[in-house]
C-alpha positions as CSV (number, residue, x, y, z in Angstrom):
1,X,-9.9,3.4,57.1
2,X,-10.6,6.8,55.8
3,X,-8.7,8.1,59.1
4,X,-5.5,6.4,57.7
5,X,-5.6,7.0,54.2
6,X,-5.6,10.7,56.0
7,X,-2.8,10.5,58.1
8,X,-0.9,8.7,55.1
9,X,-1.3,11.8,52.8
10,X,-1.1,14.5,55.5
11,X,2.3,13.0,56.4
12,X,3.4,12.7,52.4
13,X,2.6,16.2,52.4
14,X,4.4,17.1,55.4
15,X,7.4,15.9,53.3
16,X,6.7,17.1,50.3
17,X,7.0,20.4,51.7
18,X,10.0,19.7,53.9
19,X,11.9,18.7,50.8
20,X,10.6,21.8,48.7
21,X,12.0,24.1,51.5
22,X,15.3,21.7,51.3
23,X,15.1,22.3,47.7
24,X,14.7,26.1,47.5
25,X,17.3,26.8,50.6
26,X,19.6,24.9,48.3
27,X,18.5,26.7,45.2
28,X,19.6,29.9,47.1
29,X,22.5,28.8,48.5
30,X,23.5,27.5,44.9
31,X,22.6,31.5,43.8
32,X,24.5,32.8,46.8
33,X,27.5,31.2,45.4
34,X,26.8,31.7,41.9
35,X,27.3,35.4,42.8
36,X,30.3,34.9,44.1
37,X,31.8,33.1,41.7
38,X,31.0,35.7,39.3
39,X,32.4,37.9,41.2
40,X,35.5,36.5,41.9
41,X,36.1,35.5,38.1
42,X,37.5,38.5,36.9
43,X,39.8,39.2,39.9
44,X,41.0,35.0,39.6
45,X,41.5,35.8,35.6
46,X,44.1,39.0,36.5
47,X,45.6,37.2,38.5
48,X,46.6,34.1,36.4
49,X,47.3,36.7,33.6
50,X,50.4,38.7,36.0
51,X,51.3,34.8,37.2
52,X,51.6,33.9,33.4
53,X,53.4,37.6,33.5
54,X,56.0,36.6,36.0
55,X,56.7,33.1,34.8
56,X,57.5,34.7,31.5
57,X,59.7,36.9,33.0
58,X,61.0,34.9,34.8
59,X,61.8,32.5,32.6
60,X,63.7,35.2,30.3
61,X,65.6,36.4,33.2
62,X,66.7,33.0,34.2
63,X,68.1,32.4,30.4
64,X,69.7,35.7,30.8
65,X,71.4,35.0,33.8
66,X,72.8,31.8,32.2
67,X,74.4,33.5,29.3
68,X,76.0,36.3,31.7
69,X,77.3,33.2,33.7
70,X,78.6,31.3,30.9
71,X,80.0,34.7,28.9
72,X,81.8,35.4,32.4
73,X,83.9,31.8,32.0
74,X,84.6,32.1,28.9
75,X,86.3,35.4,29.9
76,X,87.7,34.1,32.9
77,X,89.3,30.5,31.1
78,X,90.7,33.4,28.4
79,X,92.0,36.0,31.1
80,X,94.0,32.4,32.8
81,X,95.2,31.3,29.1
82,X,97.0,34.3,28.8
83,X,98.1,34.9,32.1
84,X,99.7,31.3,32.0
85,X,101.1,32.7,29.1
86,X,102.6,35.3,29.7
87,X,104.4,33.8,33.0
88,X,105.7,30.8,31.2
89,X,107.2,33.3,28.4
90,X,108.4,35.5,31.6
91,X,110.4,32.4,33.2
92,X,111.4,31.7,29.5
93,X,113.5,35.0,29.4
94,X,114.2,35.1,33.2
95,X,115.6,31.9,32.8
96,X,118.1,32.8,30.3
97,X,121.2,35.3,29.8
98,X,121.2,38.7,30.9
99,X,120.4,40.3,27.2
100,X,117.0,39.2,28.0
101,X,116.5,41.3,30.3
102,X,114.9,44.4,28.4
103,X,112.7,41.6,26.8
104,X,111.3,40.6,30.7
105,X,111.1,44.1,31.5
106,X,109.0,44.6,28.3
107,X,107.1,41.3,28.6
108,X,106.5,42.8,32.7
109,X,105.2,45.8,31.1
110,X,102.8,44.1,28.7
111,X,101.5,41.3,31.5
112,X,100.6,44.5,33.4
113,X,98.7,46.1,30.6
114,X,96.5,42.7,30.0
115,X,96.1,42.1,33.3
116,X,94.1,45.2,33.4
117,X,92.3,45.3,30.1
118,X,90.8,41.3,29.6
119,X,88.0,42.1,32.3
């Protein structure tokens, strides 16, 4: 009987020491990474600072690129108003007599002179 009750606690101690080893192996494995976490924290915090960088910039560059876009068809929608002007007053006084005809050359002239200056 005393035999058994022997064995039993030789063998509870045979655990109790394989899980303290489990348990401390963890314990340093837990540590291990602990370190590394710490180290790694300051490098993962720079770089969610320059990706908070670039979004921002981003973003701005992106709203600046609209308004170029939009500013360029606003001039573009002007630049055809006129054109289209300027040729249906050009048929106007093509259409007609011949003392028109400095009036064309003049409105030639001046169709020339936008054409150049609206962009």
């Amino acid at each position: 009987m005393y035999l058994f009750i022997a064995i039993i606690f030789i063998a509870e101690l045979i655990i109790a020491v394989t899980v303290i080893n489990f348990i401390t192996k963890l314990d340093r494995k837990v540590n291990d990474l602990n370190c590394c976490v710490e180290a790694f924290n300051p490098l993962a915090e720079i770089c969610l600072q320059y990706g908070r960088c670039l979004a921002t910039s981003l973003s701005l560059n992106f709203d600046k690129f609209i308004n170029f876009v939009c500013h360029k068809k606003k001039q573009i929608f002007n630049k055809l108003l006129i054109v289209i002007a300027i040729y249906v007053v050009l048929f106007l006084f093509r259409s007609k007599s011949k003392k028109y005809s400095n009036a064309y050359r003049i409105a030639g002239v001046i169709q020339d002179i936008a054409g150049n200056f609206i962009i």
